[in-house]
N, C-alpha and C positions, 0 to 999 in steps of 0.2 A: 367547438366542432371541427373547426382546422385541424387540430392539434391528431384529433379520434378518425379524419380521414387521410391524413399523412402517415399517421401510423400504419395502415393497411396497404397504404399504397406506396410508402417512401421508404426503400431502404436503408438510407442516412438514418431515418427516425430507428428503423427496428434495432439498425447493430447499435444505435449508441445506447438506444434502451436496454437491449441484453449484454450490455458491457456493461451499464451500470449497475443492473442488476447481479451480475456477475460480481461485481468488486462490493457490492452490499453483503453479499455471503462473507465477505473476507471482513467486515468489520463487523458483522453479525457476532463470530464467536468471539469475540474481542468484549464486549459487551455479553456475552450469553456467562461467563465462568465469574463476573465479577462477585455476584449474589451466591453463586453455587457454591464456592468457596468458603461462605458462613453459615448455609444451610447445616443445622444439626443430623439433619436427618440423611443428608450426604455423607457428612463426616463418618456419622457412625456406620453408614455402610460402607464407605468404603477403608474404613477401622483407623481410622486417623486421626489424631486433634487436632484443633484451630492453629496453632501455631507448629504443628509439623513440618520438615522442611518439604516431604509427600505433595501438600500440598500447593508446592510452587513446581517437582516438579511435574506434575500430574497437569499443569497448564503447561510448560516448557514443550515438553515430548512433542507437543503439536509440532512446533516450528522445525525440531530434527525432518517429521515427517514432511515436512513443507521444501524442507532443502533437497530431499531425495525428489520428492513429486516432482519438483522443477525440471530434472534433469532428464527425467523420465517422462514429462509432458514436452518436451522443446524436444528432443529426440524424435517423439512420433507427430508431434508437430512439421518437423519437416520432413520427416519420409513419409506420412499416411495425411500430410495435410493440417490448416487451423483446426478446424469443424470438428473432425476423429478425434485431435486431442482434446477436445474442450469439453466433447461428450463424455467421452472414458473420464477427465478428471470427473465430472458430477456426477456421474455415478459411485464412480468411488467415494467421493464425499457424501452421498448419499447414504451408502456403506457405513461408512466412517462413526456417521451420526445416529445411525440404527444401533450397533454396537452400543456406544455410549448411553440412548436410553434405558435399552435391557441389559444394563451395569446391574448385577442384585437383584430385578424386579423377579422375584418368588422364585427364587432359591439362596439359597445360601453358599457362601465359598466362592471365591474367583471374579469378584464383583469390581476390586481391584485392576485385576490383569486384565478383564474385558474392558477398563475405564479406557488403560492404556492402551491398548488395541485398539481402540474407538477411534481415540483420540489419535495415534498413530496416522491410522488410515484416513482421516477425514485430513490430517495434515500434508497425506501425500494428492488427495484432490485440490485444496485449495491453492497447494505451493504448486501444482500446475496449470490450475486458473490465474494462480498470478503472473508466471511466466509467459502464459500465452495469450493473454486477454490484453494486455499494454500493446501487445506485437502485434496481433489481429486488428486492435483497432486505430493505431500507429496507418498499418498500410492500406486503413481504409479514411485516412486521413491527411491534409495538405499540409505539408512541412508549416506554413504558416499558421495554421490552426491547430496543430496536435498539442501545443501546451494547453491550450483552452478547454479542446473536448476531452482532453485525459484528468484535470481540475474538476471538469465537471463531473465526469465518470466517479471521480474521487470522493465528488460531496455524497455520494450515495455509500460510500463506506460509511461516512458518519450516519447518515440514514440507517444501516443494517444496527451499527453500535445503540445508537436511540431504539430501535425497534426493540432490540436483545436485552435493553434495560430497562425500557420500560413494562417490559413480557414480564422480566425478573421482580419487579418494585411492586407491581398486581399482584402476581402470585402469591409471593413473599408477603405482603400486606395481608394479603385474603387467606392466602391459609396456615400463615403461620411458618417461623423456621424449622420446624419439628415435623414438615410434613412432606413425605416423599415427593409430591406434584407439585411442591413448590421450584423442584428442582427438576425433574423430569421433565417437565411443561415446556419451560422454554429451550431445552435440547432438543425436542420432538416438534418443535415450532420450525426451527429451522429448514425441515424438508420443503417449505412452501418454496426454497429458493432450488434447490437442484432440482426439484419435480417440474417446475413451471418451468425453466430454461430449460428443462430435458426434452419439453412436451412442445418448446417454439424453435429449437435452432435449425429444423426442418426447413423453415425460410429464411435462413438466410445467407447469401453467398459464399460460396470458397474466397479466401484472397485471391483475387488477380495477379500476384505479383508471386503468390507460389505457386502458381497454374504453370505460370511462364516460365519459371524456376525450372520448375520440369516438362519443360517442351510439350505441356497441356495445351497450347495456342488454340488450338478449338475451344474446349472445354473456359478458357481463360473468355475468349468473346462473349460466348454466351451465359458468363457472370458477368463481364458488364454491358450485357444489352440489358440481364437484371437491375443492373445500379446505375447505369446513366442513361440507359437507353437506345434506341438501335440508331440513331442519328449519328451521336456521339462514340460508340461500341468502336468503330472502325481506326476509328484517332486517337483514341485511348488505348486500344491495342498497341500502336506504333509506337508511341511514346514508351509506353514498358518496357516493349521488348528492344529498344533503343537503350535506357535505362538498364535495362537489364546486361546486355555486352558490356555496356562500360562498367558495370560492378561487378562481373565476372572472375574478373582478376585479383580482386577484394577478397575472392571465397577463401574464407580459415577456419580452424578447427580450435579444439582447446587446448591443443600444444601449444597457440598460435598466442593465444590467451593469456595462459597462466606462468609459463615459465618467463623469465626477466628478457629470455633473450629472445622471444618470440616477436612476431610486426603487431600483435596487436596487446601488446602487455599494459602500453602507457592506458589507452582505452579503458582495458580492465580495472585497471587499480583504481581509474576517475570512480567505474562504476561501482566497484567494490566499497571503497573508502564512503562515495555518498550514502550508499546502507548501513554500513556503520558506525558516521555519524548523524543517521537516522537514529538506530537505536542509542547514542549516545544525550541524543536530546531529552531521554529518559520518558516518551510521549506514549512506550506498547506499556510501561510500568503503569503511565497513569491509567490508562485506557482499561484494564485488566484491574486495579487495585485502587481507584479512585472512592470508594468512600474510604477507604482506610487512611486515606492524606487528606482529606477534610476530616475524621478524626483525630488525627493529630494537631489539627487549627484548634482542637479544642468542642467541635462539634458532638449531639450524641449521638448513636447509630443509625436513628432514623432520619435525623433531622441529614445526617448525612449523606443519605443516601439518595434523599429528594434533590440535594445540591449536585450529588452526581450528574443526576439527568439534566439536572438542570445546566448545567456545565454542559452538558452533551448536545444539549437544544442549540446553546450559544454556541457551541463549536458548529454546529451543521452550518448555521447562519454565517457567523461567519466566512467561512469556508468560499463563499459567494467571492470573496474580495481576491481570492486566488487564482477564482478564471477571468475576472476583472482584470488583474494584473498582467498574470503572466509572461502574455504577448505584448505587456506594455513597457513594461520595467526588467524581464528578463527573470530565467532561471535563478542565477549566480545571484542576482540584486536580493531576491526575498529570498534565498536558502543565508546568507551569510548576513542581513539583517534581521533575517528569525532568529539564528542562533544567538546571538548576540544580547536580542531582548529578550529571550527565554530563558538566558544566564543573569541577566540582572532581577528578574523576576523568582529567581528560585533563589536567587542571593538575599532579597528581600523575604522571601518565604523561609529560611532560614531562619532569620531574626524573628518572624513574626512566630514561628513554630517554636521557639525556646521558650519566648514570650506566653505564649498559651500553657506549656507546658511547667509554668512557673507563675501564673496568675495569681493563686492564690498568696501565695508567699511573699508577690510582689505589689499585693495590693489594687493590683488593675482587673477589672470587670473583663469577663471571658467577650462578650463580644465587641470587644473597645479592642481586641484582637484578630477574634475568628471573620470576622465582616472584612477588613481591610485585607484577609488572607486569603476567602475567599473570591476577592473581587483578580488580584492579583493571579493570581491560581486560572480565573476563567481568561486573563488577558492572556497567559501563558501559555493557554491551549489553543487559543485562537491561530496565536502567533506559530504555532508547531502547523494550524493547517492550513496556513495560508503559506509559509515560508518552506514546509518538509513533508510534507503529505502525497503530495503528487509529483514532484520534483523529482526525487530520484528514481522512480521508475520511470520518467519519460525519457531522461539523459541516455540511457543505453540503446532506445529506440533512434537517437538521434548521432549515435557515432559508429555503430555497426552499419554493413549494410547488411541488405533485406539478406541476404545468402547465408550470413550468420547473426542474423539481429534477434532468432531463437536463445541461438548458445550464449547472448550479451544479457539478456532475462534473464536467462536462467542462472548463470552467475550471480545475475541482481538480486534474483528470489535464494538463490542458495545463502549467500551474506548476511541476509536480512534473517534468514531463517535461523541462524547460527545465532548472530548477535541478538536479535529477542531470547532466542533460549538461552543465553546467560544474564540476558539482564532480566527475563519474568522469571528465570530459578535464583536471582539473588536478592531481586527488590523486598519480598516476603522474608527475607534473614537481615536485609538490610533495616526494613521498619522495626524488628523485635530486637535489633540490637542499637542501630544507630538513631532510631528516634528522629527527629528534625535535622539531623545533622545528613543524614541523606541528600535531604534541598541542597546541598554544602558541594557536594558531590557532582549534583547533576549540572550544578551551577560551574562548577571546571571545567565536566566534560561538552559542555555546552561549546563555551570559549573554545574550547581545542577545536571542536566542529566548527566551527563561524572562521577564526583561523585557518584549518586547512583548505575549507575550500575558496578562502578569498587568495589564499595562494595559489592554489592548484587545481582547482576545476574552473575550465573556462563556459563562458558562455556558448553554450548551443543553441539557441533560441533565433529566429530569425535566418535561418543558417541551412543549406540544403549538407546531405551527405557529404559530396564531395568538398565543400569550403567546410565543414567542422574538420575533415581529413587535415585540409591543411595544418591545422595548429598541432596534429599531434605529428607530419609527416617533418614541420620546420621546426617543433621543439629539441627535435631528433638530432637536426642538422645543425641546430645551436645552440646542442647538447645542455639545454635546462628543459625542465617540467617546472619553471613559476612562471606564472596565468602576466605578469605583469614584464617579462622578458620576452618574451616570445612576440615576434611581430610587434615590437615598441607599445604591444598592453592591448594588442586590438579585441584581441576578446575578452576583453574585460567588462564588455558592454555589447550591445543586442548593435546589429551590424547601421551604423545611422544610415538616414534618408533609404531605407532600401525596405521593400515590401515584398510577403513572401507567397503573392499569387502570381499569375500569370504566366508561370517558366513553367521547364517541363519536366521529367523524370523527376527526381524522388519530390520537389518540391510542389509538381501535379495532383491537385485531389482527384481522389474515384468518388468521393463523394461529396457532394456538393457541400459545401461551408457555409453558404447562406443559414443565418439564425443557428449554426451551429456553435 
């Protein structure tokens, strides 16, 4: 009963609720294309066979969309506002997902190109939810507590992926691969998320912090008489716009960015590189193609496909141990020993996957393989969401400031968007050529990932704006970027004995942290 009258009345409860429901869209189609991709009755509509390369990149094309969205939601994010952008993207992905159902349905011709289109455009909604939705709820958030509530926001991506597979697994059981609505069903399912956020973001605040951005100071109070209350409204104000002078001079552009010689280049390439070796951890592959890697352990198609979700359950749960952490052990500690054990586990899944794929000849009983393959397989994915899941979207929240901590997302989401579309247009030529040997693969690029950032992404965690500044304003001055030269290693680890309430400007929550 607590929970159902905070909702109504605590704005803490709503934004994190429609954040997370937000970021459940984004793991939604993640899990919506995994089944659609074997439907026969897909294929043949949209005139392609099971092993066409069409097929990878007709899921790819999303993330191009996703990199352009980004650019084009953080843009109108900071001239027209969070809110404005975050409505236009869901509509658009609304868009997006209309498209994609009425792919074919009773006509013939162009059932293709409308897939693409679909898909396109739903990718330019969601790569502006992803850009604006870390930032929105970053600046409604206390420096001390933003790893926690952005983990948790997180676990609700797995939530959209379970929701999107298990929509898929029903269908597909019920009516069959041969049958149009086993594929349509769960694309058309999807609108429950931009419809419902389209139909609640009426209540909930503008940032504060972009009010005051643009000399809104009216407008700015009376969002947080909304979120803290008229007691508090007055001191909260101060502190911003205090906050806000000092980061003034912080304001940059993407010149500022992306060229080498620009003041915030170092910044970018942290952020850059963590997306990455995000998708380096090979985790959009599984996520997207996941029973075709439990048939390679050896399993049959159905049997594999019940292992998917079940893998997907175990990852939600999981997942829990990541807002557990985060604020305890630090960013950098579980990105760089996730990679690490994600690379010993696909090294081990290599063997296991030759193994299966040699059973018979060698005499060993298929699940005296597939079992131990996939227990490994689920520890793997665990370890991707506790260690790489939420981590590098929070990192660019925490070394921009608020002036351009838009254009730091949207680099984040542009990266991310790029690197999935070459790793889900090549993981599908990779299973039909390299077979287990793939695991071989993602086990290397794992290690490079675990590697660069125990070099060179430093701990942000615990850490207001202005002190992450420092490590990248004295690595400048002592001309290295390694994490372990810089200031004799100090951020190599979450700042000791030091806690990240009670101060003011960026490390101030507007929203209360209690139970958050």
């Amino acid at each position: 009963m607590d929970f159902i009258k905070n909702f109504f009345t605590e704005k803490k409860t709503e934004v994190v609720l429609f954040s997370s429901t937000a970021i459940a869209l984004y793991g939604y189609d993640q899990g919506m294309m995994s089944l659609i991709n074997t439907n026969k009755d897909y294929l043949g509509t949209m005139g392609i066979g099971e092993e066409d390369p069409l097929v990878g990149i007709i899921v790819s094309v999303y993330y191009l969309g996703c990199a352009v969205g980004a650019v084009l939601a953080s843009y109108l994010g900071d001239v027209r506002g969070r809110k404005p952008s975050i409505f236009a993207c869901l509509a658009v992905t609304s868009i997006g997902n209309l498209l994609m159902f009425i792919a074919g349905l009773g006509f013939e011709g162009g059932a293709m190109t409308l897939m693409f289109l679909g898909r396109i455009i739903m990718g330019l909604g969601v790569g502006g939810i992803d850009a604006v939705i870390p930032v929105y709820s970053s600046e409604l958030n206390e420096e001390g507590g933003r790893g926690k509530a952005l983990a948790q926001e997180f676990q609700s991506n797995i939530f959209g992926l379970n929701m999107a597979f298990a929509i898929n697994l029903g269908v597909t059981h019920g009516l069959g691969k041969t049958n149009q609505w086993a594929w349509r069903i769960p694309i058309i399912a999807m609108q429950v998320y931009p419809v419902l956020l389209l139909s609640f973001i009426y209540r909930l605040p503008e940032s504060p912090r972009w009010l005051i951005f643009h000399d809104r100071d009216e407008d700015a109070h009376t969002a947080l008489v909304d979120i803290v209350g008229k007691d508090e409204a007055d001191d909260k104000l101060d502190e911003l716009k205090k906050a806000h002078e000092e980061e003034s001079s912080h304001s940059i552009g993407y010149s500022d960015m992306i060229y080498p010689s620009g003041k915030q280049f170092h910044e970018t390439m942290v952020t850059v590189m963590g997306q990455v070796n995000q998708a380096l951890t090979g985790y959009g592959a599984v996520s997207v193609y996941g029973p075709q890697i439990f048939q390679l352990l050896g399993f049959d198609v159905d049997t594999s496909e019940y292992l998917t979700q079940a893998n997907y359950v175990s990852y939600f749960f999981l997942m829990t141990f990541a807002w557990l952490l985060i604020e305890q052990v630090g960013r950098r500690f579980l990105m760089v020993t996730g990679a690490f054990g994600i690379a010993v586990c696909f090294a081990i899944l290599t063997v296991l996957g030759g193994l299966a794929m040699n059973c018979e000849s060698l005499g060993i009983p298929n699940l005296a393989v597939s079992i131990p393959g996939s227990i490994v397989l689920f520890v793997a994915t665990g370890l991707f969401g506790i260690g790489w899941l939420a981590q590098v979207w929070l990192i660019p929240t925490e070394i921009f400031p608020s002036t351009s901590r838009a254009q730091g997302s949207a680099i984040s989401v542009i990266t991310w968007g790029l690197a999935n579309f070459a790793v889900t247009l090549l993981t599908p030529i990779g299973f039909n050529n390299l077979d287990y040997w793939l695991f071989l693969i993602f086990a290397a690029t794992n290690l490079f990932a675990g590697w660069w950032t125990w070099a060179y992404s430093p701990e942000t965690g615990g850490r207001s704006f202005e002190e992450n500044q420092t490590f990248f304003s004295d690595s400048k001055e002592q001309n290295t970027w390694l994490v372990s030269r810089v200031n004799d290693g100090e951020f190599r680890h979450l700042p000791r004995g030091k806690k990240g309430d009670g101060v003011e400007g960026e490390r101030q929550p507007l929203l209360a942290a209690d139970g958050a």
